[in-house]
N, CA and C atoms of all chains as a GROMACS GRO file, in nm:
protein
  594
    1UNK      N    1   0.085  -0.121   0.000
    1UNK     CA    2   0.000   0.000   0.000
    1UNK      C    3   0.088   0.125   0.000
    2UNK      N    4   0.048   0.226  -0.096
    2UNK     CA    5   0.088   0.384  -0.091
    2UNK      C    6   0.124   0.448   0.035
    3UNK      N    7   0.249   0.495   0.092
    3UNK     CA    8   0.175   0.570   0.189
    3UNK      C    9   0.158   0.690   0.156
    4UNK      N   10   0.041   0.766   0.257
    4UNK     CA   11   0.004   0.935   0.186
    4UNK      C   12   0.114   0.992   0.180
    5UNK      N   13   0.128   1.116   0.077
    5UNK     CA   14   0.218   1.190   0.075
    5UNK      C   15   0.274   1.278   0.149
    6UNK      N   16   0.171   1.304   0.263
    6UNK     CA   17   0.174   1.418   0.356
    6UNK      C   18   0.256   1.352   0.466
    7UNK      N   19   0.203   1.228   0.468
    7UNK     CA   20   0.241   1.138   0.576
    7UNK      C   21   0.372   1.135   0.551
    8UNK      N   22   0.408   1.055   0.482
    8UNK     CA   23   0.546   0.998   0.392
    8UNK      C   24   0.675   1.150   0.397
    9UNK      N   25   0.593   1.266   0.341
    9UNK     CA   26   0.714   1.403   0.409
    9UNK      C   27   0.705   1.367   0.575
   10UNK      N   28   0.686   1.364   0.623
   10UNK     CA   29   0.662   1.408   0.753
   10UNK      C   30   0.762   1.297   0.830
   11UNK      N   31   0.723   1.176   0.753
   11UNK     CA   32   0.850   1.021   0.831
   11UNK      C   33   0.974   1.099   0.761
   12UNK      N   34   0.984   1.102   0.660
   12UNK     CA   35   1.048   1.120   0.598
   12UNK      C   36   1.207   1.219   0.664
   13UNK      N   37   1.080   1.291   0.735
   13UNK     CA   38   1.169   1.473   0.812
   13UNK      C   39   1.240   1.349   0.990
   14UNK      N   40   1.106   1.263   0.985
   14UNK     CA   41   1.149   1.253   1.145
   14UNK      C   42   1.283   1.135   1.110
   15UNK      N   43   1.292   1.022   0.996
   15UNK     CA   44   1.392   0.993   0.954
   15UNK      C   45   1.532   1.039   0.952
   16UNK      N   46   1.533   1.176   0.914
   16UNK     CA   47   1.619   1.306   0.939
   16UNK      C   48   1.710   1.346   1.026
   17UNK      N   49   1.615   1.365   1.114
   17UNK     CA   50   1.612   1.431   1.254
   17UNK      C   51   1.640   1.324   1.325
   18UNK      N   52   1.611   1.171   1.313
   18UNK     CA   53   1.663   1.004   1.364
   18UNK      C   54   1.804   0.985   1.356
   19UNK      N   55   1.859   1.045   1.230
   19UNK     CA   56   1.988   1.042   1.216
   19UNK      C   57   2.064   1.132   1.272
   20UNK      N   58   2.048   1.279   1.326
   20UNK     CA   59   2.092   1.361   1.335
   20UNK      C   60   2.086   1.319   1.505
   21UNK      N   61   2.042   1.274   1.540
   21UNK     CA   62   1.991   1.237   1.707
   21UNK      C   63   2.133   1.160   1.735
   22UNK      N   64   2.103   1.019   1.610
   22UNK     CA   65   2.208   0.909   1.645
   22UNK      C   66   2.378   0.974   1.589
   23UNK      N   67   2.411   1.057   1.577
   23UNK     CA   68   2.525   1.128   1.517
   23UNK      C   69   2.563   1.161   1.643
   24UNK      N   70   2.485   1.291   1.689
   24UNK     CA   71   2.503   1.383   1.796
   24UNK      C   72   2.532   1.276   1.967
   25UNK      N   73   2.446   1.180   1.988
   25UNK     CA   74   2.502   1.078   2.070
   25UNK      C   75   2.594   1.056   2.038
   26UNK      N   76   2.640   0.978   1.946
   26UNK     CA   77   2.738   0.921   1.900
   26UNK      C   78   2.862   1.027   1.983
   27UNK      N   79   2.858   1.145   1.905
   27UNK     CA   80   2.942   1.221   1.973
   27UNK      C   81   2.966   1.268   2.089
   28UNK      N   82   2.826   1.266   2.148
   28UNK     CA   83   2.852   1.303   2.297
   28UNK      C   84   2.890   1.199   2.399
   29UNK      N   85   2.859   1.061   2.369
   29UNK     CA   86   2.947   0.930   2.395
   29UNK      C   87   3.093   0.930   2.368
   30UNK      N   88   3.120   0.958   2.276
   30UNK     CA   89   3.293   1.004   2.252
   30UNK      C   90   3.378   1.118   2.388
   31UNK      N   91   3.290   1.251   2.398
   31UNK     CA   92   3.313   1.330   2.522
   31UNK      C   93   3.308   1.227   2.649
   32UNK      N   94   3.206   1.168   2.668
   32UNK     CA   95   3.162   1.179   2.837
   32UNK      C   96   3.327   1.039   2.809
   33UNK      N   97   3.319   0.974   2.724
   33UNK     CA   98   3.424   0.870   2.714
   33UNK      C   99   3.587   0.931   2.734
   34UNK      N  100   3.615   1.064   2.702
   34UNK     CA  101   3.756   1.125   2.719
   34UNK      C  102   3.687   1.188   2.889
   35UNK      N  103   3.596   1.211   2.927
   35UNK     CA  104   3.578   1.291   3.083
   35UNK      C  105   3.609   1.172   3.163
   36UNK      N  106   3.598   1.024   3.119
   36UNK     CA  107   3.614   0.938   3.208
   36UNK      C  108   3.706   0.923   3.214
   37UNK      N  109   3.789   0.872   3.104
   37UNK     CA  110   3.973   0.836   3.104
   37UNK      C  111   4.035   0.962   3.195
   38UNK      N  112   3.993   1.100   3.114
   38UNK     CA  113   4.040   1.194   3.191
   38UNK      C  114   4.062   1.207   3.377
   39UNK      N  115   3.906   1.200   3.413
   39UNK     CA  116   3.880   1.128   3.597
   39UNK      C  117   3.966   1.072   3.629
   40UNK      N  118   3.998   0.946   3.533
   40UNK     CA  119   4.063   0.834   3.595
   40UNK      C  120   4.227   0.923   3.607
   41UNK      N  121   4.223   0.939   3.485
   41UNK     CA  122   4.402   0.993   3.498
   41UNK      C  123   4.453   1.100   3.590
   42UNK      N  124   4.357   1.159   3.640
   42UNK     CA  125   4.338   1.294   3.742
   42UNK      C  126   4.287   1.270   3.895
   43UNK      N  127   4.300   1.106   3.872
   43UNK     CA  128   4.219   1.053   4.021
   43UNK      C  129   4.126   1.205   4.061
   44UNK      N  130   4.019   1.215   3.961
   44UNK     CA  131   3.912   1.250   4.013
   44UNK      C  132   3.749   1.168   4.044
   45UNK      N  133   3.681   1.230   4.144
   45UNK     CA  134   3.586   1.128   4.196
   45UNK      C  135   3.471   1.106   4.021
   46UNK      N  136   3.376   1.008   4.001
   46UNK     CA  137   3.353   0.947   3.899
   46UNK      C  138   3.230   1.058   3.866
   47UNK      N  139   3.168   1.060   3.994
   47UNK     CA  140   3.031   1.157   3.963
   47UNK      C  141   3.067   1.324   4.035
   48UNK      N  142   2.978   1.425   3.989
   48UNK     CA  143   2.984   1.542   4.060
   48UNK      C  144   2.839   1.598   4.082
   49UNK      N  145   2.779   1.554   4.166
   49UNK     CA  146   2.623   1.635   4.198
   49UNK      C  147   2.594   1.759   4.142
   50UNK      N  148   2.711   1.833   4.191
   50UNK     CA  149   2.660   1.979   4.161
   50UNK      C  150   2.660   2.029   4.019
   51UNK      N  151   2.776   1.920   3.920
   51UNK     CA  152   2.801   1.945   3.762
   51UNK      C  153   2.603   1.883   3.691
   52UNK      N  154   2.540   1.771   3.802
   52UNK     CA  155   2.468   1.767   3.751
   52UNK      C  156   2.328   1.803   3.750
   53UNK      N  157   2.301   1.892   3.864
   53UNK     CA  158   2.230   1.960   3.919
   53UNK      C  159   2.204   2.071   3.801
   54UNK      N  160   2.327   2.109   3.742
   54UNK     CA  161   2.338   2.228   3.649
   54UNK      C  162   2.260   2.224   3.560
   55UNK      N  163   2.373   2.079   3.510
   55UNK     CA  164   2.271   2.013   3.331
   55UNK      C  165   2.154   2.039   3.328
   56UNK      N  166   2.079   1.974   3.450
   56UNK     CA  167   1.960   1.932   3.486
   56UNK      C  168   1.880   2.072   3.474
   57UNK      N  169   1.907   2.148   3.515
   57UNK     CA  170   1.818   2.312   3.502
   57UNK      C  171   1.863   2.391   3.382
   58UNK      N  172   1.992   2.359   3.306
   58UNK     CA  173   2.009   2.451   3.196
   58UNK      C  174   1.907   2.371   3.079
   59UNK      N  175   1.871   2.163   3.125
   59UNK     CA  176   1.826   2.131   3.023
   59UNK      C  177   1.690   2.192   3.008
   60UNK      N  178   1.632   2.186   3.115
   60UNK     CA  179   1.525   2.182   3.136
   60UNK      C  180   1.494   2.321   3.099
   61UNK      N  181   1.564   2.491   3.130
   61UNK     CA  182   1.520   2.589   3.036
   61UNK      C  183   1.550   2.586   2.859
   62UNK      N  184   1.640   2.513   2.855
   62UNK     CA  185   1.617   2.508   2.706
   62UNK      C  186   1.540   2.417   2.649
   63UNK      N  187   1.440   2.345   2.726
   63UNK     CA  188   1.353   2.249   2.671
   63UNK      C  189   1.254   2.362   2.648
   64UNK      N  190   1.191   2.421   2.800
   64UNK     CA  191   1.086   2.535   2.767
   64UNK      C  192   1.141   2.608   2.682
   65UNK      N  193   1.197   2.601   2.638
   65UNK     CA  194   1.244   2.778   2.532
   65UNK      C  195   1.220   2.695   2.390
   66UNK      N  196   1.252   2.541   2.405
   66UNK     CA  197   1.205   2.509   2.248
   66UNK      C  198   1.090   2.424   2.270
   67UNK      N  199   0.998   2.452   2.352
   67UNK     CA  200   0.878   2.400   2.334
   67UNK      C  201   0.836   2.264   2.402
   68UNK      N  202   0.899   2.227   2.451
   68UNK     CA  203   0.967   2.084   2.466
   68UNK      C  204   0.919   2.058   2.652
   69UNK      N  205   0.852   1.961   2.671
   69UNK     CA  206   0.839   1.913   2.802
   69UNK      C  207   0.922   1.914   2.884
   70UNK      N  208   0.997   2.019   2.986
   70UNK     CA  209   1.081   2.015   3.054
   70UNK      C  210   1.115   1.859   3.136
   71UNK      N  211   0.998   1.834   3.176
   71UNK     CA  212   1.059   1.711   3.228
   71UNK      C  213   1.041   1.606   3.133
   72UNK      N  214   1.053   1.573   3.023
   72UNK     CA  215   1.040   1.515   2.973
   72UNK      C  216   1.272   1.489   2.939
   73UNK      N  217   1.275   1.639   2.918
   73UNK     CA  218   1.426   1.666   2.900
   73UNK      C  219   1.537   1.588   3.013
   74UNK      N  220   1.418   1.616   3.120
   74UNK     CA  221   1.541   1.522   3.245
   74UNK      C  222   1.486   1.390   3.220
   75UNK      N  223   1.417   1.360   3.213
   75UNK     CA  224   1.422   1.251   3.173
   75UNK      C  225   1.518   1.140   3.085
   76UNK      N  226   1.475   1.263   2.960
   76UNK     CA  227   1.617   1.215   2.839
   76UNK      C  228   1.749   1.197   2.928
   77UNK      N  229   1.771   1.339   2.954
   77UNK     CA  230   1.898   1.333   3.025
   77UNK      C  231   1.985   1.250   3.123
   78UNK      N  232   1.836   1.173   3.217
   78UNK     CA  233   1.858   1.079   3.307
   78UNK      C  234   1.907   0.932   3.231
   79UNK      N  235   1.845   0.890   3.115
   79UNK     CA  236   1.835   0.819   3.044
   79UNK      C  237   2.004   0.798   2.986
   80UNK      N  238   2.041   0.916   2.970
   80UNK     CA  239   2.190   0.880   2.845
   80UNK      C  240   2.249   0.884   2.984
   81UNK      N  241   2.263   0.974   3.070
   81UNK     CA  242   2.392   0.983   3.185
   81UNK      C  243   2.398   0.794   3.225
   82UNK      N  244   2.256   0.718   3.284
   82UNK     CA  245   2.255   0.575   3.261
   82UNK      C  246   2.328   0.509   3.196
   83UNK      N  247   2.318   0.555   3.039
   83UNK     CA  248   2.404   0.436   2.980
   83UNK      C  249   2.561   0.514   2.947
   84UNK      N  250   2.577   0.628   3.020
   84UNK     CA  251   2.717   0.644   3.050
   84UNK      C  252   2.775   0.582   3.153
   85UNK      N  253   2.726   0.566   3.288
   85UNK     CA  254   2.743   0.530   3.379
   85UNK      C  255   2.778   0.352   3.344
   86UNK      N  256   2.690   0.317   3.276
   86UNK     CA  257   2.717   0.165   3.192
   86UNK      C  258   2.860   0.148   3.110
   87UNK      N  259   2.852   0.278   3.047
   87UNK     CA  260   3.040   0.268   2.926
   87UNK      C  261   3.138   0.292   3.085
   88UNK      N  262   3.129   0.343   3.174
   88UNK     CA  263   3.224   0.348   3.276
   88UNK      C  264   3.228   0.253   3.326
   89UNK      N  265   3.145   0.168   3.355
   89UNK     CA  266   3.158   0.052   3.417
   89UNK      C  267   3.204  -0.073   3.359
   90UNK      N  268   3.185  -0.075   3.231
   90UNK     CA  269   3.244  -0.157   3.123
   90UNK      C  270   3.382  -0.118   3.107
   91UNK      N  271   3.440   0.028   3.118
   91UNK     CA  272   3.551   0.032   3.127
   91UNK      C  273   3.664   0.009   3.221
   92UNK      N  274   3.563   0.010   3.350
   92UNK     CA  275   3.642  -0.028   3.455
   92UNK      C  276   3.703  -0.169   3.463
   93UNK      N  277   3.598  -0.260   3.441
   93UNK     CA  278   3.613  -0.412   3.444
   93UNK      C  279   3.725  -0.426   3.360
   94UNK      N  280   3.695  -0.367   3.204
   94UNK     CA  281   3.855  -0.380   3.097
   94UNK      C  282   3.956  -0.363   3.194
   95UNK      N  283   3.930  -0.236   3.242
   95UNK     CA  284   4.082  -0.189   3.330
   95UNK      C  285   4.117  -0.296   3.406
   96UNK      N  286   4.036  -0.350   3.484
   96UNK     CA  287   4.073  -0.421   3.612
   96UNK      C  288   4.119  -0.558   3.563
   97UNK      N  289   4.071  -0.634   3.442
   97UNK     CA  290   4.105  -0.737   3.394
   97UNK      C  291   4.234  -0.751   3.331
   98UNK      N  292   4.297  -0.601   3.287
   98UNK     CA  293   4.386  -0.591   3.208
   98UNK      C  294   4.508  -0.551   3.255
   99UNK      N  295   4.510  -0.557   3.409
   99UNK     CA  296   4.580  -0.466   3.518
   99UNK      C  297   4.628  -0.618   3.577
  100UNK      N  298   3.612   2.531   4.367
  100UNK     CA  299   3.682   2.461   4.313
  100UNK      C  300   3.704   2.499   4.169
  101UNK      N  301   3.828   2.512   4.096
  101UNK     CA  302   3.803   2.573   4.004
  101UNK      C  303   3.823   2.431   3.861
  102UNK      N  304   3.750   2.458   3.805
  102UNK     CA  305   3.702   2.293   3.703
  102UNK      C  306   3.860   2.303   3.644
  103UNK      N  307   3.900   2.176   3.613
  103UNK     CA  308   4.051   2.150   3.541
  103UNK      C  309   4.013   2.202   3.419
  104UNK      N  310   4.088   2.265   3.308
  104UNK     CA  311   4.032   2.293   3.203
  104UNK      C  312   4.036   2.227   3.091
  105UNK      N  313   4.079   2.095   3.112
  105UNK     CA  314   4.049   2.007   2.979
  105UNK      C  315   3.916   1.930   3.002
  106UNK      N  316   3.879   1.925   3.124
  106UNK     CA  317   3.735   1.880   3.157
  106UNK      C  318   3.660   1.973   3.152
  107UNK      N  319   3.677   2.131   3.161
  107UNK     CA  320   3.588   2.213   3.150
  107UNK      C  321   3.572   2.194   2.990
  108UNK      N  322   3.667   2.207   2.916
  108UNK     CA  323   3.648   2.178   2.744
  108UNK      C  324   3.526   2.118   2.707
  109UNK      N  325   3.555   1.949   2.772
  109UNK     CA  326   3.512   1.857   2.760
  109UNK      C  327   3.357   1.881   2.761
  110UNK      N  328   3.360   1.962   2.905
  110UNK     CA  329   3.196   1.996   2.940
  110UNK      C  330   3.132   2.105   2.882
  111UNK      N  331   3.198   2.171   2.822
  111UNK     CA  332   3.162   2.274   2.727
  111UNK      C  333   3.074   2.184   2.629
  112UNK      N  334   3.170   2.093   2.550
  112UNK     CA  335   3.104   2.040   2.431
  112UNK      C  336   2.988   1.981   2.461
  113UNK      N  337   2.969   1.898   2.586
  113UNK     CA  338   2.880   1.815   2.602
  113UNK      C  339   2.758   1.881   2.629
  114UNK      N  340   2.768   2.026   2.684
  114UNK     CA  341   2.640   2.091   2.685
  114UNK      C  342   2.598   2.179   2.533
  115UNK      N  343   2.698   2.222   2.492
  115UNK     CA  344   2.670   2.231   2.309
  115UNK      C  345   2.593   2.116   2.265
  116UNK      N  346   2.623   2.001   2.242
  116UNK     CA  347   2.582   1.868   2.172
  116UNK      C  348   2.444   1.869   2.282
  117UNK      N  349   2.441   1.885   2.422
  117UNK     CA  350   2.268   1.851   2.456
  117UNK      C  351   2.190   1.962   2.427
  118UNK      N  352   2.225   2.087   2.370
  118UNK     CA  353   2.134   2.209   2.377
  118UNK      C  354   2.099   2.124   2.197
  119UNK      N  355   2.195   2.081   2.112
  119UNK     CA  356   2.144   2.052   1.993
  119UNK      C  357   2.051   1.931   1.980
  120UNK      N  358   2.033   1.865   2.085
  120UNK     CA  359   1.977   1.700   2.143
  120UNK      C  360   1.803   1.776   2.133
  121UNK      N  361   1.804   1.851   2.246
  121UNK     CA  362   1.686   1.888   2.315
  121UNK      C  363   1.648   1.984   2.196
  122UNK      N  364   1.692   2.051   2.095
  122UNK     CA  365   1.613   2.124   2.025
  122UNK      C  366   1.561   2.014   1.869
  123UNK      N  367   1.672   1.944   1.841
  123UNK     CA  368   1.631   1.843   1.752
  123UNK      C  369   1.510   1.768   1.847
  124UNK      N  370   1.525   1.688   1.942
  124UNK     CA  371   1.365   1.632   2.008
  124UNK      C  372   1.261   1.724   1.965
  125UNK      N  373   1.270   1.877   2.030
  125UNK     CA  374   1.187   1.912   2.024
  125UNK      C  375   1.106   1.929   1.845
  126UNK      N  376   1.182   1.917   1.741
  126UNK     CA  377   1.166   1.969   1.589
  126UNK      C  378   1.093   1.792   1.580
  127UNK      N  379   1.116   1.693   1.631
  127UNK     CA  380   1.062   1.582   1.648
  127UNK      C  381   0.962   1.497   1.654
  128UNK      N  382   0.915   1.602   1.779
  128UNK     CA  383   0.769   1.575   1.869
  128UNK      C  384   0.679   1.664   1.748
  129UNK      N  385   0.745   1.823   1.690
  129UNK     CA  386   0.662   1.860   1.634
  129UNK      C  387   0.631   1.799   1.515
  130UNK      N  388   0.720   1.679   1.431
  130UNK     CA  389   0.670   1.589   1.319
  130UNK      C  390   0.571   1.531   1.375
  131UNK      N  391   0.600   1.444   1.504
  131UNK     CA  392   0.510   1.332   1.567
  131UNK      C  393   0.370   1.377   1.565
  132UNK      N  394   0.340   1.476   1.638
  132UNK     CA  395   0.260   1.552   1.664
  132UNK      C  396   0.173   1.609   1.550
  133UNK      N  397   0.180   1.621   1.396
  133UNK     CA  398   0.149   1.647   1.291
  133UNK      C  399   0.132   1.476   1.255
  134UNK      N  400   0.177   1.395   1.239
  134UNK     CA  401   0.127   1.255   1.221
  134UNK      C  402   0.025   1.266   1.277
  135UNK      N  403   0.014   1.269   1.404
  135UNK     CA  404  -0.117   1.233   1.481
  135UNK      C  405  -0.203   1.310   1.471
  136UNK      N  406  -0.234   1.392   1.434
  136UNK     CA  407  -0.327   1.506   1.350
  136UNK      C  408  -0.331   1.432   1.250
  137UNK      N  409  -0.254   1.398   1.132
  137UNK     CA  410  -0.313   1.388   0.998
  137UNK      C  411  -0.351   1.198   0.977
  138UNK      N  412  -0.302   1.139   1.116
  138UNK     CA  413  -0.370   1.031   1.098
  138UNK      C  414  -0.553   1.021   1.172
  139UNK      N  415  -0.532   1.060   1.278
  139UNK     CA  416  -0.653   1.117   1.266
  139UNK      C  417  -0.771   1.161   1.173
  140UNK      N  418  -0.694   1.250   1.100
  140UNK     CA  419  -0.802   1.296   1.011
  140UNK      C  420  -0.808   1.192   0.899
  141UNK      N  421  -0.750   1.128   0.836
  141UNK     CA  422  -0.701   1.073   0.780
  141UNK      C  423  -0.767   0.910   0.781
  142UNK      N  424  -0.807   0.882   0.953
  142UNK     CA  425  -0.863   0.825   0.971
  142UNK      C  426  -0.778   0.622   0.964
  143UNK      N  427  -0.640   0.692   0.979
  143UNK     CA  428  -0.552   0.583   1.004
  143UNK      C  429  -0.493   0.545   1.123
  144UNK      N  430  -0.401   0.381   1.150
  144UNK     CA  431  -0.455   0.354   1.245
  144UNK      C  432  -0.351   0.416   1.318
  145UNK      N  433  -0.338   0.436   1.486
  145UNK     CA  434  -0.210   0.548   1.478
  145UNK      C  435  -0.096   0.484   1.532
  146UNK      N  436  -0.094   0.334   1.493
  146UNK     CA  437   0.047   0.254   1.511
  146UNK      C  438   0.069   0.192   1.348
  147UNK      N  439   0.198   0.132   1.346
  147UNK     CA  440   0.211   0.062   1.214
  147UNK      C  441   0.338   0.022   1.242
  148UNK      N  442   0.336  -0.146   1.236
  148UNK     CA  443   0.429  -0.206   1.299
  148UNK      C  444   0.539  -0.209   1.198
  149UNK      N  445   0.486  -0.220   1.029
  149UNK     CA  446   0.609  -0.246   0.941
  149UNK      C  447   0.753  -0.125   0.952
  150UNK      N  448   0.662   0.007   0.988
  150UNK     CA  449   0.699   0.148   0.964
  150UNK      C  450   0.817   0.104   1.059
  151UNK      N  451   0.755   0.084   1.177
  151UNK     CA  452   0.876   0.095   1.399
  151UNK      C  453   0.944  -0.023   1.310
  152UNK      N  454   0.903  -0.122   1.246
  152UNK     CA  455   1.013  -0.223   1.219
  152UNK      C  456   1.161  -0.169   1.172
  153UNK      N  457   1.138  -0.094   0.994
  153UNK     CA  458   1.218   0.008   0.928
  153UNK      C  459   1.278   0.075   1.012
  154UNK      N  460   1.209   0.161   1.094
  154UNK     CA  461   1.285   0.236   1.139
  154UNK      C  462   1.444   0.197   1.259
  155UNK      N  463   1.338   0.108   1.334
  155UNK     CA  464   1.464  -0.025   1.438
  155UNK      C  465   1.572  -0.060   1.344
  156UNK      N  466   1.558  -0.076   1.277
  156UNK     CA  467   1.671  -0.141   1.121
  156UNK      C  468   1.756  -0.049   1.119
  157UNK      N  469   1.690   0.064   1.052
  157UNK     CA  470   1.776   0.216   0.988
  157UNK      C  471   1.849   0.245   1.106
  158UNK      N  472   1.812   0.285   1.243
  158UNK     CA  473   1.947   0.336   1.308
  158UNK      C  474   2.007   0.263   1.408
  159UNK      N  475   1.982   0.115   1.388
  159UNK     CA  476   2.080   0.035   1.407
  159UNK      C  477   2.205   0.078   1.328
  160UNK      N  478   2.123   0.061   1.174
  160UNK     CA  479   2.249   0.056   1.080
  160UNK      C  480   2.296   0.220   1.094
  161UNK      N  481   2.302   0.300   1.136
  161UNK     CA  482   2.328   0.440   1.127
  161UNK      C  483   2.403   0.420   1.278
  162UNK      N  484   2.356   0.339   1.362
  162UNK     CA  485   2.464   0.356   1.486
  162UNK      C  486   2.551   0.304   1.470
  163UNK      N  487   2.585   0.158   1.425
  163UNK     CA  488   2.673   0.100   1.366
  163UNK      C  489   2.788   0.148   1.325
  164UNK      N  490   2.726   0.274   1.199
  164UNK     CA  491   2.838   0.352   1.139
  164UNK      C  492   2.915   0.448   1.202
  165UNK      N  493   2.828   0.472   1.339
  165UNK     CA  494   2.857   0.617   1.418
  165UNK      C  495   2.901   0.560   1.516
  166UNK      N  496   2.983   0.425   1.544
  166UNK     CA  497   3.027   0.354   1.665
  166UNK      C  498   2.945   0.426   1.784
  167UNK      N  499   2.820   0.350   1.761
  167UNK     CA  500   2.717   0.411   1.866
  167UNK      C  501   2.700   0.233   1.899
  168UNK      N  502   2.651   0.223   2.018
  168UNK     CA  503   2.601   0.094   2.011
  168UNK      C  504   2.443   0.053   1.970
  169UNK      N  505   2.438  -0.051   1.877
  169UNK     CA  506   2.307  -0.064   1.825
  169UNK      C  507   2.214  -0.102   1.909
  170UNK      N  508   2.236  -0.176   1.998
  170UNK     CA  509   2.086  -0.194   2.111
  170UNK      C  510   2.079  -0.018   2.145
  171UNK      N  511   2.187   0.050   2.236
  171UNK     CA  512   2.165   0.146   2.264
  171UNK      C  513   2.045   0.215   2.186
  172UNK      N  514   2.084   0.237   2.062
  172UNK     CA  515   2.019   0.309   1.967
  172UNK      C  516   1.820   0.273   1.960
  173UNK      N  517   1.832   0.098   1.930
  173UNK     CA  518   1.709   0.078   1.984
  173UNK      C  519   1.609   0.077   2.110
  174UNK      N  520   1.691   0.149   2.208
  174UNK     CA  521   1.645   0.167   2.320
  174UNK      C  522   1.628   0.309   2.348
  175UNK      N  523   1.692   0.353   2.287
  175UNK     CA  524   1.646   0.495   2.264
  175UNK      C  525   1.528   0.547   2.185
  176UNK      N  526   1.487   0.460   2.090
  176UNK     CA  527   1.411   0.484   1.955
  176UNK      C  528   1.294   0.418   2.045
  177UNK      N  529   1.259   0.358   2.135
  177UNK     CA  530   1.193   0.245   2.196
  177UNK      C  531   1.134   0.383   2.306
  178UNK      N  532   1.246   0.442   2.354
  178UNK     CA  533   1.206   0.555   2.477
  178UNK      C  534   1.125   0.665   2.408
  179UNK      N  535   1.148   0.757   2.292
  179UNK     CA  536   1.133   0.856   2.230
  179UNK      C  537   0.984   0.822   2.187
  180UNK      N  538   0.935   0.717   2.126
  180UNK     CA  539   0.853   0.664   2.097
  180UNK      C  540   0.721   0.658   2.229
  181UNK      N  541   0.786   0.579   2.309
  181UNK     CA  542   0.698   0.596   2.455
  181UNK      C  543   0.649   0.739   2.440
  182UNK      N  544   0.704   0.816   2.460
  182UNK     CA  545   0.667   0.969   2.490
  182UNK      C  546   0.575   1.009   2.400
  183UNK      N  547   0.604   0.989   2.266
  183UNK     CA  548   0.498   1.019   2.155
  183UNK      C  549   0.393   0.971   2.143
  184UNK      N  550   0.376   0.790   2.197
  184UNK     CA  551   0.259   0.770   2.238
  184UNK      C  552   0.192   0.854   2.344
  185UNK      N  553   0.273   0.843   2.467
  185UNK     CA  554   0.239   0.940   2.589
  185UNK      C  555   0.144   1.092   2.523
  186UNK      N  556   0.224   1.179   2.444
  186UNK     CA  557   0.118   1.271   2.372
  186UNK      C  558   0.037   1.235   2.297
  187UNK      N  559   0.051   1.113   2.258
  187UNK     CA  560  -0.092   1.073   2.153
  187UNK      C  561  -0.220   1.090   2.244
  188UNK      N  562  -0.199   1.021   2.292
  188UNK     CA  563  -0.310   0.984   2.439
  188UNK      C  564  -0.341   1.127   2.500
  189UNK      N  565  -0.238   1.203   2.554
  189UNK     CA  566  -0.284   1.337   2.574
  189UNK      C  567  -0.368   1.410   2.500
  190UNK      N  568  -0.317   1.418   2.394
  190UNK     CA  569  -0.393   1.492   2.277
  190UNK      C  570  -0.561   1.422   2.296
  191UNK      N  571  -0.573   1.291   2.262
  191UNK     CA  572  -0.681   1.217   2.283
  191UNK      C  573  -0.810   1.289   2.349
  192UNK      N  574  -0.750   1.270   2.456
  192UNK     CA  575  -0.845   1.264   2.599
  192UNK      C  576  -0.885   1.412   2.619
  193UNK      N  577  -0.788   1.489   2.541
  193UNK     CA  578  -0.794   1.671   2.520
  193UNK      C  579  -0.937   1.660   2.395
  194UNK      N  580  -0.906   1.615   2.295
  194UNK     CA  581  -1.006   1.585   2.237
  194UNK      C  582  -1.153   1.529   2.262
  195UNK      N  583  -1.137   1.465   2.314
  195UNK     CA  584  -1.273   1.365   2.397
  195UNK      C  585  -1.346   1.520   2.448
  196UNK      N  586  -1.258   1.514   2.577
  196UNK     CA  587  -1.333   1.615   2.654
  196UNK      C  588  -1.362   1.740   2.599
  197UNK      N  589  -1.322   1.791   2.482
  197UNK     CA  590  -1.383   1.897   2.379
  197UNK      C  591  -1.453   1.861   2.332
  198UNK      N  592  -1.516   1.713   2.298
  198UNK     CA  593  -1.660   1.672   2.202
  198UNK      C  594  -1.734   1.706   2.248
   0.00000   0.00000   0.00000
């Protein structure tokens, strides 16, 4: 079956914007991945409350400013710091196995 | 405490890359959000399993390329989705209670 045309622009845009999502992770997985090695090499502690206290309210006004469910933003946010907290822990074990 | 400055770098970028996260979501929700209007009217149904199939596929293969990890990716696409249902239903029940 056809899909409508109106429809079909519209996947089409969020297709787009799918890729541009999985890029921009991509990259920001690369950062939080040099902040960890970095920690480690600086024997600094793994987490910082107050660095994330910040995120957490700068995300959340730039969610309202683009329209966007503020908490919906911490949410997101809660979501990726998770599976950072996961690449650190995977890296630790490497370390410790390889040590 | 004054931040080391290759981690302040670091954290620079990472809040660049989430201010571009949270405004792409937001350009997102507003496709989603126009689906569900024009399926509505449209009078289609407002899931379609072949479509979430394609799409699970595509940024696997797009994380893949972006040394992203591919479950990651589908667990993300799995979360983003939640939410859009989450406004489907909003919208809904906004509707109802305007009939």
């Amino acid at each position: 079956m056809e899909t409508q045309p109106e429809l079909q622009a519209l996947r089409d845009s969020i297709d787009n914007l799918d890729a541009a999502l999985v890029h921009i992770l991509a990259e920001r997985f690369k950062c939080t991945q040099r902040v960890g090695e970095l920690k480690a090499r600086l024997d600094l502690p793994s987490s910082d409350a107050a660095r994330e206290r910040q995120q957490v309210e700068r995300l959340r006004l730039l969610a309202r400013a683009a329209n966007l469910d503020p908490d919906f933003a911490e949410k997101f946010l809660a979501f990726i710091i998770k599976e950072v907290i996961r690449h650190h822990e995977t890296a630790r074990v490497r370390a410790d196995s390889s040590s």
